[in-house]
N, C-alpha and C positions, 0 to 999 in steps of 0.2 A: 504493500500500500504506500503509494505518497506519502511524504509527510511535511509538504510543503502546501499552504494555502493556494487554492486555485482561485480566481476569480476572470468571470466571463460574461458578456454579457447576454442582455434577452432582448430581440430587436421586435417590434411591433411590426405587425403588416397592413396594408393597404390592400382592397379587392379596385383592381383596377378597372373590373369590370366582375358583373354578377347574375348570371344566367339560372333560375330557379325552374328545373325541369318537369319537375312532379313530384307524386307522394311514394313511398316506397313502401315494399308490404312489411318491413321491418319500424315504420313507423317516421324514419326520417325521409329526407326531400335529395331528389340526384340534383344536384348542382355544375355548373360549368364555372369554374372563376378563373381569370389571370391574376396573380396575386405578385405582392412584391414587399421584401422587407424594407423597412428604414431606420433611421438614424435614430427615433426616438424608442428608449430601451433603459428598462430595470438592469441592475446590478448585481448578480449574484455571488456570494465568496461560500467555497467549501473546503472544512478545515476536516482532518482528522479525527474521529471521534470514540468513544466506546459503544455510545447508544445515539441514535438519532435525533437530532434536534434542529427546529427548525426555529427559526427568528424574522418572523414579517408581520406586515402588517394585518394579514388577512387572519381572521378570528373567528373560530377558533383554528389552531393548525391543522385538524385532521382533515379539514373540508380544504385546506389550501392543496392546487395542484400541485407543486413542490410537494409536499408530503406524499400525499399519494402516488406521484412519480416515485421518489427514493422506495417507498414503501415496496412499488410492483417492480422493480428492478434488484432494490436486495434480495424478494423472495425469488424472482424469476434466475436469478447469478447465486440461491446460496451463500448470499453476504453474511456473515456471523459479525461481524461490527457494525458500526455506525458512522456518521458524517456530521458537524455542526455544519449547517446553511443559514447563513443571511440573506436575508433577499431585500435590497433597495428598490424601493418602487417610483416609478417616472408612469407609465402608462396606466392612465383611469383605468379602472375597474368597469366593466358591463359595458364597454363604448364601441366593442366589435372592430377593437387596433387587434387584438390577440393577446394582452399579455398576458392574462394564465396560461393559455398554451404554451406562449416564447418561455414564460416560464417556467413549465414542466418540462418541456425539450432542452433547456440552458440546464436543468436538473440532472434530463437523463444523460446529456452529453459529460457536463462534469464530474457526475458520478464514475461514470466512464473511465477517466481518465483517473481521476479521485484512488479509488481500485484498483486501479490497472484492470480490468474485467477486458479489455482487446474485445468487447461485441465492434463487431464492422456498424456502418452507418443504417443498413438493411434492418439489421437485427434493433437497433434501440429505434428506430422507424416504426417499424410491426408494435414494439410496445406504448411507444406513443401513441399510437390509432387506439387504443384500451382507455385512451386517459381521454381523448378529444379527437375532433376531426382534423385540427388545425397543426397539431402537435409534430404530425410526422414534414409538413412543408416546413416549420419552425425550426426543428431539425438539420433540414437542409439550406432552406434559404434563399435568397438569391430573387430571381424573377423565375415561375410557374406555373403550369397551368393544372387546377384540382380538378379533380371531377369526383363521382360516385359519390358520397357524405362528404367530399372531401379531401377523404385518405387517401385517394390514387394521384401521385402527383407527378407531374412530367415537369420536368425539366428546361428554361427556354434560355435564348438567348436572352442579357441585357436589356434593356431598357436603354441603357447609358447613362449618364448624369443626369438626375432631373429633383427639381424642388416644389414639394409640397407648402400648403398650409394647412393643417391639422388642427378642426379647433373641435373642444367638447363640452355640450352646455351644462356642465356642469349634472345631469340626474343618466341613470342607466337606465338599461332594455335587457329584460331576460331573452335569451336566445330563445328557448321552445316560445314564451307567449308572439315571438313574432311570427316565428316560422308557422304557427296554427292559424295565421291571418295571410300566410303566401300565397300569390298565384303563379301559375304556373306562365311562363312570358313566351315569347318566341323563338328563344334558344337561339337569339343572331348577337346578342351582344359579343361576346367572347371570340366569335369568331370573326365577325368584324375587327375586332381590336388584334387578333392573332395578325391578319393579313395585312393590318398598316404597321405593325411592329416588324413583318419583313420589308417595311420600306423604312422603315427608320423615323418615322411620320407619325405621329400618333395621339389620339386624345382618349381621353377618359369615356369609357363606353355606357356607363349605368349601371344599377343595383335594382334589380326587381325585388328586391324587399324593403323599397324605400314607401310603399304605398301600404304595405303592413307596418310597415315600423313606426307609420305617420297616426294608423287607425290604433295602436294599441297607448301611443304618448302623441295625442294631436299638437302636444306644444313643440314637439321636433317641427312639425309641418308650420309652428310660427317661427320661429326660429328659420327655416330654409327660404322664407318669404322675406324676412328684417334683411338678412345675410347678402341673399340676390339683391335684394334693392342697393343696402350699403355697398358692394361691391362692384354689380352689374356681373355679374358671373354667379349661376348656381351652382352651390355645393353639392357636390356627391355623399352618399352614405355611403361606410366603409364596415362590410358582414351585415352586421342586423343592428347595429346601429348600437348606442344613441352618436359616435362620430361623424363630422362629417370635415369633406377635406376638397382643396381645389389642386389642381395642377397650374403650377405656377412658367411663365416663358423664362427665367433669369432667379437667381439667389435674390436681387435687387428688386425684382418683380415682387416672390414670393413676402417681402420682409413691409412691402408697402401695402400688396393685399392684406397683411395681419395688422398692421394699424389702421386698415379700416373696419375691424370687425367690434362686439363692443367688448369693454373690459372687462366684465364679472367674468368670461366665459377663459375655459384654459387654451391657448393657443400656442403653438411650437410653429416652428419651418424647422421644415425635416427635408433629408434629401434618401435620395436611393443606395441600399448598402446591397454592393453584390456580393460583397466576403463571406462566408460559411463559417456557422457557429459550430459546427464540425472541425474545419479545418483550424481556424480561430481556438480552441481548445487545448488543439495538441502542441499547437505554438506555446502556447500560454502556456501548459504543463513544462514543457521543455523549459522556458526560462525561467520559470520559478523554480523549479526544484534545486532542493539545497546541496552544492557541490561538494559540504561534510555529511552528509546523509544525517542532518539532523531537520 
């Protein structure tokens, strides 16, 4: 086992677009999304421990994805020790960025390493689809396209550089109460958005669960009205909401649309991280450990 502090972080996602196909006889909805991680990201550090323990904000720990991750990875590898995890939080809670998932995946990836446990990226993938839909692309990273609940996720090229505005008013959205208000769309967003991303061209294509997410918290749908007007550009929702976010032309762009938005509400510029919290891991193991093996 390491015995040097690992810390990595947990990167939020953006659905760049959100195709809602149907109902499935398992109870959840097939989905189409391009999805993309970014800049805005919790903090996780993991120390060496005897028994498990988890330090965040989310209360009580046993409902925190972190737990539950370490929990289904030490029984699933036969860990007979423990880990202390901190987790610093940056991304709202219920805003459909991702960050319980970035952060059960920032979990299983650390633990990973944490243990020396050598699961390839495949293997801590499969266990993240147990915890969330979102968990196993969290994992990987990058720019992708989900499908199925989710969990099947391909791989895409870049995006390349690009700046968000990410703002969240401040209240959350359960993921089931919206998804029980979704319709089913016409499954061309995503792939419109596939075919301008081979031209290097590209805008933000839509979220079919922006007209549920609107019917279960109708104050998101004032809030998308004040926003367009302040701005002249509609916000997109990003998952099931309550986030919503624009695609900015320039860093300078993106920093001038966020002082038009209004102040109670939390707001970042973020930009696009292609790095891999996978790869990012083993980096970071490797420089920390301590060169006395203490």
């Amino acid at each position: 086992m390491r015995r040097s502090v690992l810390t990595i972080p947990a990167f939020a996602k953006l659905n760049l677009s959100l195709d809602v196909l149907g109902l499935r006889p398992d109870g959840y909805h097939d989905i189409r999304s391009v999805v993309q991680t970014v800049s805005l990201a919790d903090e996780l550090s993991f120390a060496p421990a005897d028994s498990l323990v988890v330090e965040s904000p989310i209360s009580p720990p046993e409902q925190d994805l972190v737990w539950r991750a370490a929990r289904l990875l030490q029984q699933a590898a036969h860990v007979a020790h423990g880990a202390h995890i901190t987790v610093r939080k940056e991304i709202p809670v219920g805003a459909g960025l991702g960050g319980g998932s970035a952060d059960a995946a920032a979990t299983l990836v650390g633990l990973n390493e944490l243990w020396d446990l050598d699961r390839d990226r495949t293997e801590l993938m499969d266990i993240g689809g147990q915890l969330g839909s979102d968990v196993p692309f969290l994992i990987q990273g990058g720019t992708a396209l989900l499908e199925g609940r989710g969990e099947r996720v391909t791989a895409l090229s870049g995006v390349g550089t690009a700046f968000f505005v990410v703002l969240w008013p401040k209240f959350s959205l359960a993921t089931d109460q919206v998804y029980r208000h979704a319709i089913a769309g016409s499954g061309q967003r995503s792939r419109t958005l596939l075919a301008q991303l081979s031209t290097k061209r590209w805008q933000l294509a839509g979220n079919d669960l922006t007209t549920a997410a609107v019917a279960v918290a109708p104050e998101l749908g004032r809030w998308v009205s004040e926003l367009s007007a302040r701005t002249g550009k509609e916000p997109q929702l990003t998952g099931s909401g309550s986030a919503l976010f624009w695609l900015a032309d320039s860093e300078p762009d993106a920093r001038r649309l966020a002082e038009k938005v209004p102040d109670d509400a939390f707001v970042r510029v973020v930009q696009t991280v292609e790095e891999k919290p996978w790869n990012r891991a083993n980096a970071r193991a490797d420089r920390g450990r301590d060169p006395g093996g203490h």
